[in-house]
Every structure is written in C-alpha cells, then in structure tokens.
N, C-alpha and C positions, 0 to 999 in steps of 0.2 A: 562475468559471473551473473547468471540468472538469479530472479526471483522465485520462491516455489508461491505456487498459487493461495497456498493456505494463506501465506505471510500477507499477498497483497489483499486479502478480506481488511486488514486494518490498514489506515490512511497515514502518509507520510505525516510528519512534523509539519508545521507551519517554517517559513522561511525562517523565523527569527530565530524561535527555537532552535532549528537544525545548524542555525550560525552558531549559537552560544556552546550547542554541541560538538562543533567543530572547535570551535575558541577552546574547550578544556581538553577536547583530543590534543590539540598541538602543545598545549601547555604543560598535561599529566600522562598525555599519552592514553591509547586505548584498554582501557580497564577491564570489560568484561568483551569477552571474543564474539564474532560473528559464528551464528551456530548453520553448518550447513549440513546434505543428507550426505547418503553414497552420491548422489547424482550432482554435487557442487551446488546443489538451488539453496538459497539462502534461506532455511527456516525463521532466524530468528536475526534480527540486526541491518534489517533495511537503511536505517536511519542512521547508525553505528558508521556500515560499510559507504554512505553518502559523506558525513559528514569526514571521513580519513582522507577520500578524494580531496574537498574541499580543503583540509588542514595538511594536505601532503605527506600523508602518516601511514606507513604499510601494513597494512591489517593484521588481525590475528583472529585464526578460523579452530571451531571445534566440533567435530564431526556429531552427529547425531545418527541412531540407528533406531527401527522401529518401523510398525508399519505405520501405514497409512491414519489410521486410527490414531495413532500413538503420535505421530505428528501433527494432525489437529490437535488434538487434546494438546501437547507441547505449547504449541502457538499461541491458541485461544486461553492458555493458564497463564504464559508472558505477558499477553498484551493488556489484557482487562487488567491483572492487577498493579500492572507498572503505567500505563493509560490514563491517562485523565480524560475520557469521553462521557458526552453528555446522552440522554434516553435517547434522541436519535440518532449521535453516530453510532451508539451501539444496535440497536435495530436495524444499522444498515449491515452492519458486523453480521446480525443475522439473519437477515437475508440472502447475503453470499453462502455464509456455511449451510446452511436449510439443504440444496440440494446434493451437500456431501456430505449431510448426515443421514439423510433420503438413500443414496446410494448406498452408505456404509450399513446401515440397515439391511439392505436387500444384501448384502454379499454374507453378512450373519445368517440369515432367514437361510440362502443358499447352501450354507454349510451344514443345516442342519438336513438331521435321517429326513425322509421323504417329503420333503417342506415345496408348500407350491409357494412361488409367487406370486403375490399379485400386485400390480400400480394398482391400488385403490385411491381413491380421495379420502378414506380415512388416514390410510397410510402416510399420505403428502399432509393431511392435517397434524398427523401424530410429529412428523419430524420438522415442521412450523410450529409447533408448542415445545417441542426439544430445541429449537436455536432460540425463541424467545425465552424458556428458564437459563438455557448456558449464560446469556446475555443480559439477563435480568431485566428482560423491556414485557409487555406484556404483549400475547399474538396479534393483538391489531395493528400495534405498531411494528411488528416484521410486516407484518401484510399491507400496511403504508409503503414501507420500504423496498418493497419486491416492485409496489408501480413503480415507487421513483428510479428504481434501477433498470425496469422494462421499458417504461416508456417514459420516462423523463427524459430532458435535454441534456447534455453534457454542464452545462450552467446548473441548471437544478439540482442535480447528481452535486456535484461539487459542493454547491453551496450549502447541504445537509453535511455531506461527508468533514466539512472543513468547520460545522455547528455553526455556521451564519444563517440558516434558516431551519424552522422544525420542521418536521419530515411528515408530521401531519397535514401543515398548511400547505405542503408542495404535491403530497399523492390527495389534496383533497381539489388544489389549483388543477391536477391535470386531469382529475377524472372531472371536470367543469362544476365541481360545487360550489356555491356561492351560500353565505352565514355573513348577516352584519354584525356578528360578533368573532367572527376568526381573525386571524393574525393578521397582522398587516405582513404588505406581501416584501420580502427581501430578496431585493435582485444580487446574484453573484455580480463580482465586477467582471468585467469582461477580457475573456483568455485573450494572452497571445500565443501567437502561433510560435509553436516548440518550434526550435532551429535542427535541423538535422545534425548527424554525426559529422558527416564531412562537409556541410556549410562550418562545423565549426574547426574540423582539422584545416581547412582553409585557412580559414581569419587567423587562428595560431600560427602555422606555417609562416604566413605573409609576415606578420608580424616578426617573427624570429629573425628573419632575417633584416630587416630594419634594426641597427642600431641603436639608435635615438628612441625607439621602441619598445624594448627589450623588456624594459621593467616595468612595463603597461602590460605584458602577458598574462601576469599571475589574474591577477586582479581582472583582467578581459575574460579572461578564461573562467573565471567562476563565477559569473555573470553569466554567461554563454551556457556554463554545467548547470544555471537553475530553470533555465526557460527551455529543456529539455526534457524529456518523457524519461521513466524511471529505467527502462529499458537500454535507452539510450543513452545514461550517464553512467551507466555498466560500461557499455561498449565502449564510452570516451572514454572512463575511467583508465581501462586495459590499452587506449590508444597511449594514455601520455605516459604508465609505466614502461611501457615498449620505447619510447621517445626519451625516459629519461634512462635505461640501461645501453641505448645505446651511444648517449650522450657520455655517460658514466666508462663505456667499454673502451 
C-alpha cells in the first residue's frame, strides 16, 4: 500500500520513537486505524502502518472520502496537532503544501462564471502566506524552506526535516551567506544506502532456510525494514504477509 502525497508533506518518526510505537502496537494492539482514500493511498497513519510491520500486527484501515481539498485539510489537521514539530519542520510542512494550495486555488478560480486565470506572482505570494498561516511559521520561513527543498542536498533536507538543524541557517548556507553571528553550522550524520526490496527478500530467504538461523530472521529483518525507503517498506511489508499466509496455508 502506497502513500498519498499529502501524508508524505509530514516526516516520519525518528527510529526510537517508531520502536516505542511498535512496542505498544504488539503489546495493546493497534488503537486508532490507518485512514486511507478510495484509491488505498494512506491519508493518515504512515507511522501507524510502519510500525504494525515492525510488531507483526495486521492493520486496521478506515476509509476516507472527500475531495482533494478535504483531504489536505484532513492531514494537515492530524498532523500539526498530534506533532510535536519545531518552526522549521513545520515551514518545510509548508513548503510542500504551498503548491497544492496554489493549484487548489486555481481549480476554485476555474469554477467560477467567467473567471480568468492567471499564474501571477501575486498569486504564488498569496498561497505562500496561506501555507505559512496553516503552519503557523511566518512567510520567510516557507520561503527558507522552498531553497532547502529546491536546492538543498539530501543531508540538508533531512537534517531540517528530522529538527537537527534550523532551516534558516541551511537556505542561508546554500544561497552562500555568510553572518558572524548565525548558527553554527549542523551537519546531518551521514546516510546509508537503503537496501533494496529484493536485496532484502534475499537475506530473508537465505536465512530461512538455515536452521541454526531461524531465530536471527525476526530481528535481521527489522533492521533491514529500517534502512529502506518508505515506499519500499510497503512493498516488503506486502512481501512477508504473502510469506506468512502461505506459510499459514
């Protein structure tokens, strides 16, 4: 099962977190359901639906209807107030929504009697002051956050997204300014490379069949499901339910 895009504007849990989250899934079981659309994309329960894999706990899903509209607004109501983010992970929050509120704008405009459009720069200004009120950061800080996600590094990106560094200090680092009084500068630690899906249905595989092995799976395997891209912990996810009904059958 996919992500919807709205969902991925807000940043997964830190690892710890998402273990502790797992730890009370297995223990009390999953409390509040994964919310998805007509089209199965996960509006609501990114971290929910991770951490079930993680705890080996079969989900529980509740359908959402609405438009487009109606599932922003949905998300961006979930997450800021159940969130604990600081002024710039949320200005990076707003940054991603900005040009779907831009868009959702224009298909209003659209609807109405003989309404022209125009891309103006007012327009793009007006719906950069609408994702910095939804988010409560003020417009300079989306418009920090728009560099760090245009032309920041993947390091940089992260390291805002994850509150290790302010998002002032990193779109002021990349547009080359220089202040003897700005931040000191915070480097992300350095990524590893996510494993693929079937580099890791491999290592499982190999594994299972070893004996003396067996009971290293669990445990290899959720190691494996964190250094994996969110996309690709779906798709594993679906691999070891398929692995274990037919184990089951």
């Amino acid at each position: 099962m996919n992500h919807h895009p709205y969902a991925t504007c807000f940043p997964m849990l830190p690892d710890e977190q998402l273990q502790e989250l797992a730890d009370d899934i297995r223990q009390n079981g999953l409390r509040q359901p994964i919310v998805i659309d007509n089209d199965e994309l996960i509006l609501d329960g990114r971290n929910r639906a991770a951490a079930c894999i993680i705890a080996e706990v079969e989900p529980l899903f509740e359908p959402f209807t609405g438009t487009d509209e109606d599932k922003l607004k949905f998300v961006i109501s979930c997450n800021l107030h159940r969130r604990h983010l600081d002024t710039s992970q949320r200005a990076m929050v707003g940054a991603k929504i900005e040009p779907e509120l831009a868009r959702l704008a224009k298909e209003r405009q659209k609807r109405k009697p003989k309404s022209v459009v125009v891309n103006s720069p007012q327009q793009k200004s007006k719906a950069q002051d609408e994702a910095a009120k939804i988010v409560n950061v003020s417009g300079k800080s989306v418009s920090d956050a728009k560099t760090v996600l245009n032309k920041g590094t993947p390091e940089q990106i992260e390291a805002v997204e994850t509150g290790k560094s302010k998002v002032s200090a990193v779109a002021k680092e990349i547009r080359g300014g220089k202040s003897g009084n700005s931040e000191p500068k915070v480097t992300a630690p350095r990524r590893r490379r996510s494993m693929t899906v079937e580099e890791i249905k491999d290592a499982v595989t190999r594994m299972s069949k070893d004996k003396k092995r067996r009971g290293q799976i669990r445990e290899a395997a959720e190691i494996c499901f964190r250094r994996m891209e969110a996309d690709a912990q779906q798709e594993f996810a679906e691999w070891v339910l398929s692995q274990q009904q037919k184990a089951e059958g």
